[in-house]
C-alpha positions, 0 to 999 in steps of 0.5 A, spaced: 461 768 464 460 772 472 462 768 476 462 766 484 468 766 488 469 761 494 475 764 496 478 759 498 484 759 492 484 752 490 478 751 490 477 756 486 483 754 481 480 747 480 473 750 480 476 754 473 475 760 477 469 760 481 462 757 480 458 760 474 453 765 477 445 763 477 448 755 477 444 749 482 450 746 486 449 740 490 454 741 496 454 733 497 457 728 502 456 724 509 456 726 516 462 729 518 465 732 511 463 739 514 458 740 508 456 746 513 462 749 515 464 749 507 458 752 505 457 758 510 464 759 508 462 761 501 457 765 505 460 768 509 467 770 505 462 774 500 458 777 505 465 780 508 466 783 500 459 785 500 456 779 496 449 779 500 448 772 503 442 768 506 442 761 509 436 756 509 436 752 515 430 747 516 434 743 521 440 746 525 437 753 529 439 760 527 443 760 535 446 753 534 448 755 526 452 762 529 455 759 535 458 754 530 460 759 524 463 762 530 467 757 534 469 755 527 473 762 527 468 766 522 467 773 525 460 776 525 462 783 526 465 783 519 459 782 517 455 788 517 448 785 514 451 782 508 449 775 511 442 773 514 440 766 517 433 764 516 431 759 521 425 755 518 427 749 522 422 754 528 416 755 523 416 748 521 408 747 526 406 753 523 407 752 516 405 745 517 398 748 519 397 753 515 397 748 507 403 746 502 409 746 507 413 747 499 409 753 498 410 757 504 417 755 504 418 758 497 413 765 499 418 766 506 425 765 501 422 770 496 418 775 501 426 775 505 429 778 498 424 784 497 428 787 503 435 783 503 436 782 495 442 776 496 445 774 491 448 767 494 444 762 497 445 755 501 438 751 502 440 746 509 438 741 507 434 738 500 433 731 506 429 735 511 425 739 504 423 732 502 420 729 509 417 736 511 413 738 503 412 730 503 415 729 496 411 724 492 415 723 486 421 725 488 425 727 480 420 731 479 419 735 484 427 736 485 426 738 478 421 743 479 425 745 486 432 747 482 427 750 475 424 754 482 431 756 485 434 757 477 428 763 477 431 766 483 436 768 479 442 767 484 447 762 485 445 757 490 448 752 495 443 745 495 446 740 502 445 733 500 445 727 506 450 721 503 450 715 507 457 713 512 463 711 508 471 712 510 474 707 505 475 712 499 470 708 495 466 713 490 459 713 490 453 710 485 450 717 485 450 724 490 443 724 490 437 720 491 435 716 486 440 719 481 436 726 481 444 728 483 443 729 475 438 735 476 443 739 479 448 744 474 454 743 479 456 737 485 461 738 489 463 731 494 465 731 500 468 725 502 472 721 508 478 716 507 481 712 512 488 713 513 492 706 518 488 705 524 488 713 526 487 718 521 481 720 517 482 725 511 476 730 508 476 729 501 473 735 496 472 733 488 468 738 483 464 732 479 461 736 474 460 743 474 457 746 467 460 751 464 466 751 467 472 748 465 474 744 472 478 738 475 475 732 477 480 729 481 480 728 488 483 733 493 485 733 501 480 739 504 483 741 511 480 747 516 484 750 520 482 757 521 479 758 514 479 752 509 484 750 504 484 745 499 491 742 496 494 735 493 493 728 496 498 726 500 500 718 498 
């Protein structure tokens, strides 16, 4: 099975060697657990190797999203024009006026491929889709959303919001009203607090189908780029 390498090496190694192509990953974690960061690096480290890569972003602008990618250490002049950022978060008056904001989400996300065929997608995020198309029965339509993005025939990066919590405690779901289940991949991230002063970032693939994976947790640390490695006791 083709796989999609996140280029970072243990991750991938835990990973059993990258994430199966054409999976629905829910990239899920609280404020403050770089959900973004991690996943633009996904992007971007495809994109500099030649994988073609589109970001969604229904809440943080297109500007704000490059001047963090790049505060963050990601070079955009490596890019060439692998990698596109759609800020839908500027279209949300008009699409509201003009009919079914789902609708026109998922014309905007296939009218983009005619021109620029990617191959990686990252929506941001499935919270801000769910309050702006109005979901009325919510597993249905996340249901109808992942069959949608499966049909894409790309491998696609879903961000889901988790409420606060720096204890270590593992959630009851990763995702709304355990929809998480609709997803062929979740990976977690998570924050501990260590003594009075240090919090750790956290990463665990929960399940990942197809691949053989580990499903413990492990310390995510970002410094020029990120790493994963063991937890310190």
């Amino acid at each position: 099975m083709k796989k999609l390498k996140t280029h970072t090496d243990e991750l991938d190694r835990i990973l059993g060697g990258g994430i199966p192509a054409g999976h629905v990953v829910v990239l899920a974690g609280a404020p403050g657990t770089m959900k973004t960061s991690l996943a633009y690096s996904i992007l971007y480290e495809n994109a500099v190797r030649g994988t073609k890569a589109l970001y969604m972003s229904l809440e943080q602008g297109r500007a704000s999203l490059a001047d963090h990618a790049e505060s963050l250490g990601f070079d955009p002049a490596k890019l060439g024009n692998a990698l596109s950022i759609l800020d839908l978060a500027s279209l949300r008056k008009k699409l509201a006026d003009e009919g079914s904001w789902l609708d026109l989400f998922k014309m905007y996300t296939q009218s983009v491929r005619v021109g620029f065929p990617y191959e990686v997608l990252v929506l941001d995020s499935l919270d801000a889709l769910e309050i702006l198309a109005r979901f009325r029965n919510y597993r249905r339509d996340v249901l109808e959303l992942f069959k949608w993005l499966r049909g894409l025939a790309c491998t696609s990066f879903v961000i889901g919001e988790l409420p606060s919590d720096t204890k270590g405690h593992a959630p009851q779901a990763f995702g709304k009203h355990r929809a998480d289940y609709l997803a062929d991949g979740i990976l977690h991230l998570s924050l501990e607090q260590r003594g009075d002063f240090e919090v750790q970032r956290r990463i665990r693939v929960v399940k990942m189908r197809g691949a053989r994976h580990d499903t413990g947790y492990h310390a995510l640390v970002f410094d020029h780029g990120f790493r994963v490695t063991d937890l310190l006791s």
